[in-house]
PyMOL Python script that loads the backbone (N, CA, C, O; Angstrom):
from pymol import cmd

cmd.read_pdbstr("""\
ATOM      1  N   UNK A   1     -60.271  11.083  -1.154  1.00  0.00           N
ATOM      2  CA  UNK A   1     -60.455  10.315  -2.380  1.00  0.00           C
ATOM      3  C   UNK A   1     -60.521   8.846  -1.982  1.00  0.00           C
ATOM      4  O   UNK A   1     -59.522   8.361  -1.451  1.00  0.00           O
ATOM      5  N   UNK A   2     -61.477   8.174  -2.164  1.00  0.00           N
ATOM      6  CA  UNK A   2     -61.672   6.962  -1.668  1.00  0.00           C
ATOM      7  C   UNK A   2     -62.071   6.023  -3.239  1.00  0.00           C
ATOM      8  O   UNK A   2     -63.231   5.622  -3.332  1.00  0.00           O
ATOM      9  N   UNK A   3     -61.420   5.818  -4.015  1.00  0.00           N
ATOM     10  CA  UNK A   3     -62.067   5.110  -5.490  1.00  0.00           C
ATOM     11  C   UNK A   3     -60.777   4.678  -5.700  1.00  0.00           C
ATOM     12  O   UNK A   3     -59.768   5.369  -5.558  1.00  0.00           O
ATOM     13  N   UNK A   4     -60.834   3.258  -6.120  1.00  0.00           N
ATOM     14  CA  UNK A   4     -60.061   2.527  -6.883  1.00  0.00           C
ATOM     15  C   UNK A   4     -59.137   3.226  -8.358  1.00  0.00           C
ATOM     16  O   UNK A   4     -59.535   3.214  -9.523  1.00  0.00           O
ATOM     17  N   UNK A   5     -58.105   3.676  -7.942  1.00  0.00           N
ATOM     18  CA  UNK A   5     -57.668   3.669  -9.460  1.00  0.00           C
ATOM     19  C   UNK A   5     -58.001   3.360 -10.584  1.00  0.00           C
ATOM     20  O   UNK A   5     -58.289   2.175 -10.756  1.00  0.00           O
ATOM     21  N   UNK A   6     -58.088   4.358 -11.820  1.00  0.00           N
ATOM     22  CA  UNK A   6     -58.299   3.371 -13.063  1.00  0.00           C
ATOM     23  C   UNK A   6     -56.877   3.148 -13.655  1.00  0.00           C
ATOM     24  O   UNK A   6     -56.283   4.226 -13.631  1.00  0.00           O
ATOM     25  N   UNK A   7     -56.091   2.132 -14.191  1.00  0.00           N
ATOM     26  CA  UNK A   7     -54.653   1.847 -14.571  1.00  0.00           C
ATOM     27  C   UNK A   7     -55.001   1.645 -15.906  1.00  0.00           C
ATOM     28  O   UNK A   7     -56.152   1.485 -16.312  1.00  0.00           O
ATOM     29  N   UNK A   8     -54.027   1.654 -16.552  1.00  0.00           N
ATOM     30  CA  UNK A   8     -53.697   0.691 -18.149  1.00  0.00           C
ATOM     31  C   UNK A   8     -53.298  -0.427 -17.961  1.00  0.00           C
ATOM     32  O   UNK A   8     -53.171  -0.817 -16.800  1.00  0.00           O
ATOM     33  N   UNK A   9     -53.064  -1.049 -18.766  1.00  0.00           N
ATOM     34  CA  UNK A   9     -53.014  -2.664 -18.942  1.00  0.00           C
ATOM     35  C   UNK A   9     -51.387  -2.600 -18.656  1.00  0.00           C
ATOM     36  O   UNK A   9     -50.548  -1.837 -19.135  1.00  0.00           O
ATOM     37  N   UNK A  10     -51.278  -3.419 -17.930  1.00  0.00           N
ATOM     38  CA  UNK A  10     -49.764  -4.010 -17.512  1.00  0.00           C
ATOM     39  C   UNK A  10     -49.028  -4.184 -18.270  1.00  0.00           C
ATOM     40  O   UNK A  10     -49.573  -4.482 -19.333  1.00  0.00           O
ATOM     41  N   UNK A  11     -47.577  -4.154 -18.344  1.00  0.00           N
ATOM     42  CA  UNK A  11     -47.101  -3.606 -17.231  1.00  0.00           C
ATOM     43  C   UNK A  11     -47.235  -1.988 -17.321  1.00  0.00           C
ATOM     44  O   UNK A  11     -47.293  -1.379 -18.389  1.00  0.00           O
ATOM     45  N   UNK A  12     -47.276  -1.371 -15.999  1.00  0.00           N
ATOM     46  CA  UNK A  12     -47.014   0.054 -15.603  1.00  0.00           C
ATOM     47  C   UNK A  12     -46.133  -0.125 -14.116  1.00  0.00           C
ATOM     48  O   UNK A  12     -45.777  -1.132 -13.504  1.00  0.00           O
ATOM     49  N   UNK A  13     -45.984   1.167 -13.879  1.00  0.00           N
ATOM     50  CA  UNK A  13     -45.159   1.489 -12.077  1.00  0.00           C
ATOM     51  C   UNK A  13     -46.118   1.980 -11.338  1.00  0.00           C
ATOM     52  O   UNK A  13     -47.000   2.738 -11.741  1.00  0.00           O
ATOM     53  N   UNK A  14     -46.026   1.698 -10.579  1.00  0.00           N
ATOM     54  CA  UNK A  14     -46.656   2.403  -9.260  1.00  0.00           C
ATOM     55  C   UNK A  14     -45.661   2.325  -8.134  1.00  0.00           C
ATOM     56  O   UNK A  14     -44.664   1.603  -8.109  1.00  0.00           O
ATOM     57  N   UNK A  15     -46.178   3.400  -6.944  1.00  0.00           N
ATOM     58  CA  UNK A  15     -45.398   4.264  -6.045  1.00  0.00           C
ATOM     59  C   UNK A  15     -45.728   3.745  -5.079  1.00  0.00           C
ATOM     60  O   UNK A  15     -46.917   4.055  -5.012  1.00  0.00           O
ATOM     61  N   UNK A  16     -45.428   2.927  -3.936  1.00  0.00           N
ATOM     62  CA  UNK A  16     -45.908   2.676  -2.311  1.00  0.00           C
ATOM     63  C   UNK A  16     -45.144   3.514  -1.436  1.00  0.00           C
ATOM     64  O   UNK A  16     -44.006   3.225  -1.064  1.00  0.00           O
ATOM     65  N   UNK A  17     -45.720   4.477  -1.129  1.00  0.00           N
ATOM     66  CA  UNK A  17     -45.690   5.277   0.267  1.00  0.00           C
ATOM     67  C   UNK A  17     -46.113   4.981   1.447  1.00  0.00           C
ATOM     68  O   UNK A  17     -47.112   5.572   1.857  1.00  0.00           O
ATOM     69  N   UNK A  18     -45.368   3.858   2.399  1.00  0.00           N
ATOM     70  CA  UNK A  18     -45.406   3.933   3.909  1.00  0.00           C
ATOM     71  C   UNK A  18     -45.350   4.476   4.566  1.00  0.00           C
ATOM     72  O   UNK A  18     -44.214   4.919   4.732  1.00  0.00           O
ATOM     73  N   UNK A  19     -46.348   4.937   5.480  1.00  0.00           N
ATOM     74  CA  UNK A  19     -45.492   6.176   6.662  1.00  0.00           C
ATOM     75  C   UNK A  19     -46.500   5.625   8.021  1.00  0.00           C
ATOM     76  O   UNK A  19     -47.421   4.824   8.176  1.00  0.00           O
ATOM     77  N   UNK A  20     -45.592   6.724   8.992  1.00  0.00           N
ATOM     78  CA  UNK A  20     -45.652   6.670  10.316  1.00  0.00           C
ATOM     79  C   UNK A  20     -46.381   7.835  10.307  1.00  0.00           C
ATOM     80  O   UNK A  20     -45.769   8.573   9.535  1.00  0.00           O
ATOM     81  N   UNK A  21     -47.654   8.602  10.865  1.00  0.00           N
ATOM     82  CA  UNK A  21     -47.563  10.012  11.358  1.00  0.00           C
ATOM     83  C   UNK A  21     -47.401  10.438  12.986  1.00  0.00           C
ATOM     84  O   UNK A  21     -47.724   9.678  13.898  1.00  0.00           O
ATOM     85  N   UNK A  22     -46.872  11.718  13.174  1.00  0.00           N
ATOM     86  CA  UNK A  22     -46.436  12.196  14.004  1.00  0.00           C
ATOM     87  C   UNK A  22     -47.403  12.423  14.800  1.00  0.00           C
ATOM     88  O   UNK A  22     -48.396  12.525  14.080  1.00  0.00           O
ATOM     89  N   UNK A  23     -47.800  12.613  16.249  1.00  0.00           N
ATOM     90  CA  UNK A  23     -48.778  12.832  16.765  1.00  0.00           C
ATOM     91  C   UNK A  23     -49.562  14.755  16.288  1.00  0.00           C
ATOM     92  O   UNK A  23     -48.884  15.659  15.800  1.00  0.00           O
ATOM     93  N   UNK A  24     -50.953  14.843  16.608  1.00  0.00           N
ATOM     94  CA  UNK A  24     -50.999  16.045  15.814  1.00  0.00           C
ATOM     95  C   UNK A  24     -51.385  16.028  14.422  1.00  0.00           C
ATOM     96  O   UNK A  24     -50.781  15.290  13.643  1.00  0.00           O
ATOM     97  N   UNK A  25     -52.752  17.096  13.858  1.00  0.00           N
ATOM     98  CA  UNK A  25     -52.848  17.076  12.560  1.00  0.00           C
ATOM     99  C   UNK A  25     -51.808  18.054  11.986  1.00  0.00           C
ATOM    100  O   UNK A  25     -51.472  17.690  10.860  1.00  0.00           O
ATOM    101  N   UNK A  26     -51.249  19.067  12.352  1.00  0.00           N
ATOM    102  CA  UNK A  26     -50.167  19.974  11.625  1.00  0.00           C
ATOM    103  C   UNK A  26     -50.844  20.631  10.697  1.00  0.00           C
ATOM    104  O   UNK A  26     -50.000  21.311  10.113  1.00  0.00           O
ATOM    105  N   UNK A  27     -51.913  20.824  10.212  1.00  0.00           N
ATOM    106  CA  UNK A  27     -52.695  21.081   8.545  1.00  0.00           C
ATOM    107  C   UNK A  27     -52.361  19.739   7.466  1.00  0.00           C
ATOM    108  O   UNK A  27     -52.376  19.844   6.239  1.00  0.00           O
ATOM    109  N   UNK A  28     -52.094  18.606   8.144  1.00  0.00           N
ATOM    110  CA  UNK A  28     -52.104  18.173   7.143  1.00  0.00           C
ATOM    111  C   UNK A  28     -52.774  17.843   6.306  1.00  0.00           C
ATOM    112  O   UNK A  28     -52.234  17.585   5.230  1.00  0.00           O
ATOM    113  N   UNK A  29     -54.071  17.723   6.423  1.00  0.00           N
ATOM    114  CA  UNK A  29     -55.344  17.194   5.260  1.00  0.00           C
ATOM    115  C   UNK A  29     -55.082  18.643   4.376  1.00  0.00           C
ATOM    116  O   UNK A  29     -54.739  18.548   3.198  1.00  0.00           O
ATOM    117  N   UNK A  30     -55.207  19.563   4.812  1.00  0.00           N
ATOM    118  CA  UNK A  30     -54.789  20.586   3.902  1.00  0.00           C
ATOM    119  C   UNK A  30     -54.177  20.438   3.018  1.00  0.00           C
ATOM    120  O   UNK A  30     -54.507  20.404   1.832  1.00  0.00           O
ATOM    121  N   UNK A  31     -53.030  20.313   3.582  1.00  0.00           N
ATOM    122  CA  UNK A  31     -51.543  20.229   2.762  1.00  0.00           C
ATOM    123  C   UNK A  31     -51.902  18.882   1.419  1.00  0.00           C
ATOM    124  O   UNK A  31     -51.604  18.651   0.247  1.00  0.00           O
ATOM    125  N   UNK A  32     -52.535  18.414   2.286  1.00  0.00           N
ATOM    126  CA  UNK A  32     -52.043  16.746   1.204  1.00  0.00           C
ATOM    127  C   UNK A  32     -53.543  17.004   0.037  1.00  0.00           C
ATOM    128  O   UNK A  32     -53.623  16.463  -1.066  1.00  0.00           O
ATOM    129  N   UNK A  33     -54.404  17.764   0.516  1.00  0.00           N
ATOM    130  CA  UNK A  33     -55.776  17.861  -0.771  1.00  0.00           C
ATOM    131  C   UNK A  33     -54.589  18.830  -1.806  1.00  0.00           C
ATOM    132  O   UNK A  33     -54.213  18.217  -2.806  1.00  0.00           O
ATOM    133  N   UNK A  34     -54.084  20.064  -1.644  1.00  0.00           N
ATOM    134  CA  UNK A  34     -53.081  20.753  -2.505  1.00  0.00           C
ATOM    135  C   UNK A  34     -52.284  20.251  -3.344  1.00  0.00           C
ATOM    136  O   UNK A  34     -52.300  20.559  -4.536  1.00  0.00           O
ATOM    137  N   UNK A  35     -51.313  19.233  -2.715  1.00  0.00           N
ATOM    138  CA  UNK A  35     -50.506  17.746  -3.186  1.00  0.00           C
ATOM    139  C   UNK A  35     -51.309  17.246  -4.161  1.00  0.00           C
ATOM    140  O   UNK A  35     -50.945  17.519  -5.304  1.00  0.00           O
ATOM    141  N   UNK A  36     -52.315  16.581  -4.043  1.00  0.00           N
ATOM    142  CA  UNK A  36     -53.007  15.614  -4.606  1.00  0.00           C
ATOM    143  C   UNK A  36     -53.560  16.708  -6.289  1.00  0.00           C
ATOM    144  O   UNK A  36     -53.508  16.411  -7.483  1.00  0.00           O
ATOM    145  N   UNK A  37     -53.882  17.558  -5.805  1.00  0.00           N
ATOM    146  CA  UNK A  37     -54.654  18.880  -6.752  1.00  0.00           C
ATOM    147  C   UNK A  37     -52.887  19.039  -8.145  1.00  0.00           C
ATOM    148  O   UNK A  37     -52.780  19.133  -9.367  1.00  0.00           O
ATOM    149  N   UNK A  38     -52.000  18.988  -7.094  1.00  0.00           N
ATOM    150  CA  UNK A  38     -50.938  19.948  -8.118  1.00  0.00           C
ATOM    151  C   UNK A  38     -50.149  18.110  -8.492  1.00  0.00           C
ATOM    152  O   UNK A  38     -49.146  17.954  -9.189  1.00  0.00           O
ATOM    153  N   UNK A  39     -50.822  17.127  -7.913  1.00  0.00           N
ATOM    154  CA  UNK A  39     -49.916  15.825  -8.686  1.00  0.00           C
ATOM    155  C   UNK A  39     -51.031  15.142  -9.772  1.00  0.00           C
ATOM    156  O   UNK A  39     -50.809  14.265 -10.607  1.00  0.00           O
ATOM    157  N   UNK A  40     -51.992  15.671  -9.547  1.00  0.00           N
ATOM    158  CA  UNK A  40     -53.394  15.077 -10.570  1.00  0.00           C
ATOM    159  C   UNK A  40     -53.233  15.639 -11.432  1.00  0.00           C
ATOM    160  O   UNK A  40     -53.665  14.973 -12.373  1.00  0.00           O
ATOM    161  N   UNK A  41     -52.680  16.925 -11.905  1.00  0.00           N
ATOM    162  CA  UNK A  41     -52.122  17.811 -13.322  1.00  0.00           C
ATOM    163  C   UNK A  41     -50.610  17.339 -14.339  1.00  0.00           C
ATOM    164  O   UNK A  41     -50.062  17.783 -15.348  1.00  0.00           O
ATOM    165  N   UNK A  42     -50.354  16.064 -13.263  1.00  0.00           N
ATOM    166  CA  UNK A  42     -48.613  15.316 -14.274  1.00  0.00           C
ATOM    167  C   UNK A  42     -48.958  14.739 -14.706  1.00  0.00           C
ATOM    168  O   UNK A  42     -49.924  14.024 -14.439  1.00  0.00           O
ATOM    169  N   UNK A  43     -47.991  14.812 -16.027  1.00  0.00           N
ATOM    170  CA  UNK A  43     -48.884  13.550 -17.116  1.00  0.00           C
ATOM    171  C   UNK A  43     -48.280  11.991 -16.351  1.00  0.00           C
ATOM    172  O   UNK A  43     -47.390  11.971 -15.500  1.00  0.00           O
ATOM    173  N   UNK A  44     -48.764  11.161 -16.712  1.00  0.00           N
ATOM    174  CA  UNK A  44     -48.609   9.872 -16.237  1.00  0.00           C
ATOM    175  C   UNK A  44     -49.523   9.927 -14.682  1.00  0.00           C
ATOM    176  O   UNK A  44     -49.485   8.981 -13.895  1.00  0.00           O
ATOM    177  N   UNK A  45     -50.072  10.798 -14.502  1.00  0.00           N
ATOM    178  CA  UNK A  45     -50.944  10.683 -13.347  1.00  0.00           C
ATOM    179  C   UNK A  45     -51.719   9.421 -13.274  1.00  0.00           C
ATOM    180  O   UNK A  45     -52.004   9.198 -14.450  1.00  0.00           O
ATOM    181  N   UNK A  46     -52.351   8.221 -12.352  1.00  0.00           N
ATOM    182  CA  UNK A  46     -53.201   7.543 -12.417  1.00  0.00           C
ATOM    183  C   UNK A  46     -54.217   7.655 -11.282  1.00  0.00           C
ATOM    184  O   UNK A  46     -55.344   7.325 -11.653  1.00  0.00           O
ATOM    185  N   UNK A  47     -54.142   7.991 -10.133  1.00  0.00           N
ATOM    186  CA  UNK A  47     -54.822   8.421  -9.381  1.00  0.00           C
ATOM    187  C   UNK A  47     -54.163   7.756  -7.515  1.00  0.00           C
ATOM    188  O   UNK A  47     -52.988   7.390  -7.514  1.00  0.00           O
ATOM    189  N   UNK A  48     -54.773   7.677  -6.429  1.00  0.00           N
ATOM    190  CA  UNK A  48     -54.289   7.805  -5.604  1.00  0.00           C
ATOM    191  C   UNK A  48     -55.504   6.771  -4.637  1.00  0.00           C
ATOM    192  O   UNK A  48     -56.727   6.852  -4.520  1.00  0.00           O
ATOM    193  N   UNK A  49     -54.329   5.684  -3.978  1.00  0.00           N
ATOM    194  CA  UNK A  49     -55.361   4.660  -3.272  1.00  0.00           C
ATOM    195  C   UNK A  49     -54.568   4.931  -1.938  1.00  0.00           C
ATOM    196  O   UNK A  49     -53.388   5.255  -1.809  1.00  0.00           O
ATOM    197  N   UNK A  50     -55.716   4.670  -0.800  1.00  0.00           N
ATOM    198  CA  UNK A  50     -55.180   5.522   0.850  1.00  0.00           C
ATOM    199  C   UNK A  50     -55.527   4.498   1.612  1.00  0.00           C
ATOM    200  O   UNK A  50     -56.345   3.794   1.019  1.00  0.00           O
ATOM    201  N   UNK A  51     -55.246   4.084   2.734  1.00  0.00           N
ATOM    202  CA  UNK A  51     -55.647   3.412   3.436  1.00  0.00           C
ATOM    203  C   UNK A  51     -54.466   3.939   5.082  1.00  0.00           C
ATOM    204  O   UNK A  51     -53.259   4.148   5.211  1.00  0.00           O
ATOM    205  N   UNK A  52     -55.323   3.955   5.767  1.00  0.00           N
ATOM    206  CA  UNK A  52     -54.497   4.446   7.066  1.00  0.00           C
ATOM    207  C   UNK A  52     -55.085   3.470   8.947  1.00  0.00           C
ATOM    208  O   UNK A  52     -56.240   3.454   9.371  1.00  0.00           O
ATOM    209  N   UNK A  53     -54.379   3.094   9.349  1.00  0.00           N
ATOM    210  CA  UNK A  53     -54.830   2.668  10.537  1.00  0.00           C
ATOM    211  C   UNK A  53     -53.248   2.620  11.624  1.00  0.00           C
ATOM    212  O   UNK A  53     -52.588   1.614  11.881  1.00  0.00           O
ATOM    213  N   UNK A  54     -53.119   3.317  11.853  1.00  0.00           N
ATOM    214  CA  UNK A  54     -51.824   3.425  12.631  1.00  0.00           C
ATOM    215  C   UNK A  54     -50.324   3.763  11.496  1.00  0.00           C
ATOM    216  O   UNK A  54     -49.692   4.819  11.522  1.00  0.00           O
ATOM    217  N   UNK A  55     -50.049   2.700  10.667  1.00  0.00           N
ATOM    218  CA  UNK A  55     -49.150   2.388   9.457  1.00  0.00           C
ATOM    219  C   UNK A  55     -49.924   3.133   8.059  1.00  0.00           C
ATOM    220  O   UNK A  55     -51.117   2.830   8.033  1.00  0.00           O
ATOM    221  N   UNK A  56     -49.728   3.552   7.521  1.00  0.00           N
ATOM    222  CA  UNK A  56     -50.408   4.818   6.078  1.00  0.00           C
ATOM    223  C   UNK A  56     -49.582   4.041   5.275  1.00  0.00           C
ATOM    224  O   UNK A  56     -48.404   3.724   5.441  1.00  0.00           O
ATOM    225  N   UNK A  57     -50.597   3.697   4.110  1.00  0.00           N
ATOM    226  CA  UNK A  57     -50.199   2.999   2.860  1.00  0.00           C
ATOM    227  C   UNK A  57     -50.792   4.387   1.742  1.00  0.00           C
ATOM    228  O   UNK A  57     -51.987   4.327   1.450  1.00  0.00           O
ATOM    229  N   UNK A  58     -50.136   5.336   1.273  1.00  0.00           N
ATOM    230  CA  UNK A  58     -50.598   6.252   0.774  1.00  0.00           C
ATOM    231  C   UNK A  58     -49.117   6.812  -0.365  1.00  0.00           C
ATOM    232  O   UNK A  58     -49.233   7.803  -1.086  1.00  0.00           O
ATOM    233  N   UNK A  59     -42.345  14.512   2.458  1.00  0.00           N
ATOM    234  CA  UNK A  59     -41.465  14.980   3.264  1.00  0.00           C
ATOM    235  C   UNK A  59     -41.675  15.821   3.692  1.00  0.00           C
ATOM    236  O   UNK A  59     -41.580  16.961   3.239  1.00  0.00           O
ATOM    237  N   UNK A  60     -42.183  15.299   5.163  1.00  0.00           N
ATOM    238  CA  UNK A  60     -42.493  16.506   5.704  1.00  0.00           C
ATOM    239  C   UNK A  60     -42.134  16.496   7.287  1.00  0.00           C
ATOM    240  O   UNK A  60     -41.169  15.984   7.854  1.00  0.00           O
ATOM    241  N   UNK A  61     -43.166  17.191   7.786  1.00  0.00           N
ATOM    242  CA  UNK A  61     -43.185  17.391   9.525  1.00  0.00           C
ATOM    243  C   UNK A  61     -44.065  16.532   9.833  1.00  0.00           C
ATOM    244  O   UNK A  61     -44.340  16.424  11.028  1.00  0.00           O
ATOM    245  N   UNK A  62     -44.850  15.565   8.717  1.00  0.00           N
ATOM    246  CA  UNK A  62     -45.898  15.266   9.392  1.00  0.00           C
ATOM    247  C   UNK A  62     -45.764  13.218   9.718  1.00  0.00           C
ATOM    248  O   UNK A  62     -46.640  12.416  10.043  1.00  0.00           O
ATOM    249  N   UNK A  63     -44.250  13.023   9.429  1.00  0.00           N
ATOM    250  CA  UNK A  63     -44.344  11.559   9.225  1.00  0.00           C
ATOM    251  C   UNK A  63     -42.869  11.292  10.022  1.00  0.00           C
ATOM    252  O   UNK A  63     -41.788  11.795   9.715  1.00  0.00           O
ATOM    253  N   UNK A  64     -43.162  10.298  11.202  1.00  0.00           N
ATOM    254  CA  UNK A  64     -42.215   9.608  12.025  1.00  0.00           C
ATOM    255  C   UNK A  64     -41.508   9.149  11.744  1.00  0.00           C
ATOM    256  O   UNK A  64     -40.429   9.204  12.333  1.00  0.00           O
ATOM    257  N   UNK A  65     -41.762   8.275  10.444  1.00  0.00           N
ATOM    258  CA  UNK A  65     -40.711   7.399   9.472  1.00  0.00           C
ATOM    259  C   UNK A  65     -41.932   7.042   8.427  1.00  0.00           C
ATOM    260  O   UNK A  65     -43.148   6.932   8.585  1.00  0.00           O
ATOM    261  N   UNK A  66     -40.982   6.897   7.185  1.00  0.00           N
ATOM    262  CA  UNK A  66     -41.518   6.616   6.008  1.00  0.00           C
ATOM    263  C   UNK A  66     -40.579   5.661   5.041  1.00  0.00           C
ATOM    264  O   UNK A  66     -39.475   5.299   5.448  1.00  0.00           O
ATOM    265  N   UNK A  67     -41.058   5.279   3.770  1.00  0.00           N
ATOM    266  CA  UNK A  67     -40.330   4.141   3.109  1.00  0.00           C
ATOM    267  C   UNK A  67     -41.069   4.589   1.541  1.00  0.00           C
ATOM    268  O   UNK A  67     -42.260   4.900   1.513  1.00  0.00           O
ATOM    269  N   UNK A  68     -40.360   4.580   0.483  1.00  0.00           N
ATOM    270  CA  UNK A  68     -40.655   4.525  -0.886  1.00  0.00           C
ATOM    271  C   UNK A  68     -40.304   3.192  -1.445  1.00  0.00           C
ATOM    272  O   UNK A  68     -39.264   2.543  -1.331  1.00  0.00           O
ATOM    273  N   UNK A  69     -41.315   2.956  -2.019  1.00  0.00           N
ATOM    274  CA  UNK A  69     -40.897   1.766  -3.036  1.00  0.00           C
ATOM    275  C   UNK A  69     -41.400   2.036  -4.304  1.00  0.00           C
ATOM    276  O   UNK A  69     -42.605   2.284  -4.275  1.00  0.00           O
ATOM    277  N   UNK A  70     -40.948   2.069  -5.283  1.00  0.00           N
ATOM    278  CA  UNK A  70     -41.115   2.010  -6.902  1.00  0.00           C
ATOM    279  C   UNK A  70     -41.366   0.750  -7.242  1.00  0.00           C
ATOM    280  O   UNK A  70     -40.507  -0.082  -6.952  1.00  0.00           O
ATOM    281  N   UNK A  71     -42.528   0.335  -7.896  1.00  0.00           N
ATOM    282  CA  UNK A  71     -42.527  -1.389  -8.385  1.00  0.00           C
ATOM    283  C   UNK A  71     -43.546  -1.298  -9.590  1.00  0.00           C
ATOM    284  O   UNK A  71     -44.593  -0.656  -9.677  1.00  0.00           O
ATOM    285  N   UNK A  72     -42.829  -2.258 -10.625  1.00  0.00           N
ATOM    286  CA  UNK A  72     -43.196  -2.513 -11.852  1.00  0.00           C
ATOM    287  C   UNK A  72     -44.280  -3.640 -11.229  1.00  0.00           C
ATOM    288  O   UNK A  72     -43.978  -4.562 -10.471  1.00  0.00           O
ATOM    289  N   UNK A  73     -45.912  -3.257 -11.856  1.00  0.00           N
ATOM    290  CA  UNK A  73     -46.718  -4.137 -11.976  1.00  0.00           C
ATOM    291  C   UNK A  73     -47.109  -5.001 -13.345  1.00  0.00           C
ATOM    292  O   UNK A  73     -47.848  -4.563 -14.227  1.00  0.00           O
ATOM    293  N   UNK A  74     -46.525  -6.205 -13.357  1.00  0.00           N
ATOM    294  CA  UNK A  74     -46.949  -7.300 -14.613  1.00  0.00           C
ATOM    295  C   UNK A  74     -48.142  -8.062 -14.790  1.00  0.00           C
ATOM    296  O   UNK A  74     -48.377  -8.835 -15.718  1.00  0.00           O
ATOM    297  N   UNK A  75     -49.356  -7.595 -13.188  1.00  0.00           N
ATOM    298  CA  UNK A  75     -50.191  -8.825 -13.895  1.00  0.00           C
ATOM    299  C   UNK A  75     -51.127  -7.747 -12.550  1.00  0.00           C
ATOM    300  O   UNK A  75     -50.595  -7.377 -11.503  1.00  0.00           O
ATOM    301  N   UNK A  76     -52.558  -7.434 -12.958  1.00  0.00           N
ATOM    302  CA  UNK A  76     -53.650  -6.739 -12.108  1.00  0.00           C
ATOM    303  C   UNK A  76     -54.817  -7.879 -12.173  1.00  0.00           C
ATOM    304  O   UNK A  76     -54.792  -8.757 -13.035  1.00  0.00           O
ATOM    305  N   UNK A  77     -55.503  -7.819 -11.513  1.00  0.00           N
ATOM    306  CA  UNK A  77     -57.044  -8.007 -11.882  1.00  0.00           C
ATOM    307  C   UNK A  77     -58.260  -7.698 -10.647  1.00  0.00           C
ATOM    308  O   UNK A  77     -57.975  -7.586  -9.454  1.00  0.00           O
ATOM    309  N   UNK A  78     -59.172  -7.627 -11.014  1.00  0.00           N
ATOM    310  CA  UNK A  78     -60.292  -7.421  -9.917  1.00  0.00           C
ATOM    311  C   UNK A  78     -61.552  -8.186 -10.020  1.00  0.00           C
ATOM    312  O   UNK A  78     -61.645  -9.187 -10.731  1.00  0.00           O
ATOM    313  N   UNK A  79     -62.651  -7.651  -9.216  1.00  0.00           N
ATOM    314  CA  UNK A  79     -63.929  -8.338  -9.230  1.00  0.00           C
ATOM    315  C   UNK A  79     -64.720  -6.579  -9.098  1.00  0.00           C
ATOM    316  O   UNK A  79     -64.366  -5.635  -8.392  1.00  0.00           O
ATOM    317  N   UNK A  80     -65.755  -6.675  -9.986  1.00  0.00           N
ATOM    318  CA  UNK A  80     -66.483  -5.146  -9.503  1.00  0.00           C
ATOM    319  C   UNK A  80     -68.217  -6.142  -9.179  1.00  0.00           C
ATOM    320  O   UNK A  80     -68.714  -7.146  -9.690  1.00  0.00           O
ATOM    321  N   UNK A  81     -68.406  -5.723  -8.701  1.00  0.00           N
ATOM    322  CA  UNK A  81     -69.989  -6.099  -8.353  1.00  0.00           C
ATOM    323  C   UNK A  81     -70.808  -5.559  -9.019  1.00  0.00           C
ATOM    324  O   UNK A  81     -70.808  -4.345  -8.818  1.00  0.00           O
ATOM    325  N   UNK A  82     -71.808  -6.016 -10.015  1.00  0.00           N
ATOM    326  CA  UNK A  82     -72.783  -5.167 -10.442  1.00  0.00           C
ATOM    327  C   UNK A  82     -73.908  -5.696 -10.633  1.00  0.00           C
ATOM    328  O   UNK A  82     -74.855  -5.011 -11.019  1.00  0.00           O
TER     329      UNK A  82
END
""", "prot")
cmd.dss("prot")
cmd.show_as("cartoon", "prot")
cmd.util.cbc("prot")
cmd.orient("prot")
């Protein structure tokens, strides 16, 4: 999934998931399309932004170390090109 979230107007929460992965895929693309399938069906769902290059901005076997943060967003904005 590579697309920008669509959000509601501020404030809302969002979730930052840091991680480390372990050397080895394990199944994880597997595992995490399933995840994504059975967390896109909760209400309050908004969708899911990824970015990975050593450090994953996105519990298992598949992460060295990881970090949660919960944070109230008060103010968004963007630029779309058209």
């Amino acid at each position: 999934m590579s697309e920008i979230a669509k959000t509601p107007k501020p404030p809302y929460y969002a979730v930052i998931f840091t991680s480390e992965r372990t050397d080895g895929d394990n199944q994880y693309a597997e595992i995490a399309d399933e995840m994504l399938k059975l967390a896109s069906v909760q209400p309050g769902f908004l969708g899911v932004e990824s970015a990975r290059e050593g450090v994953g901005i996105t519990v298992s076997d598949w992460y060295l170390t990881y970090k949660t943060r919960v944070c109230k967003v008060e103010r968004d904005y963007g630029f779309e090109r058209v």
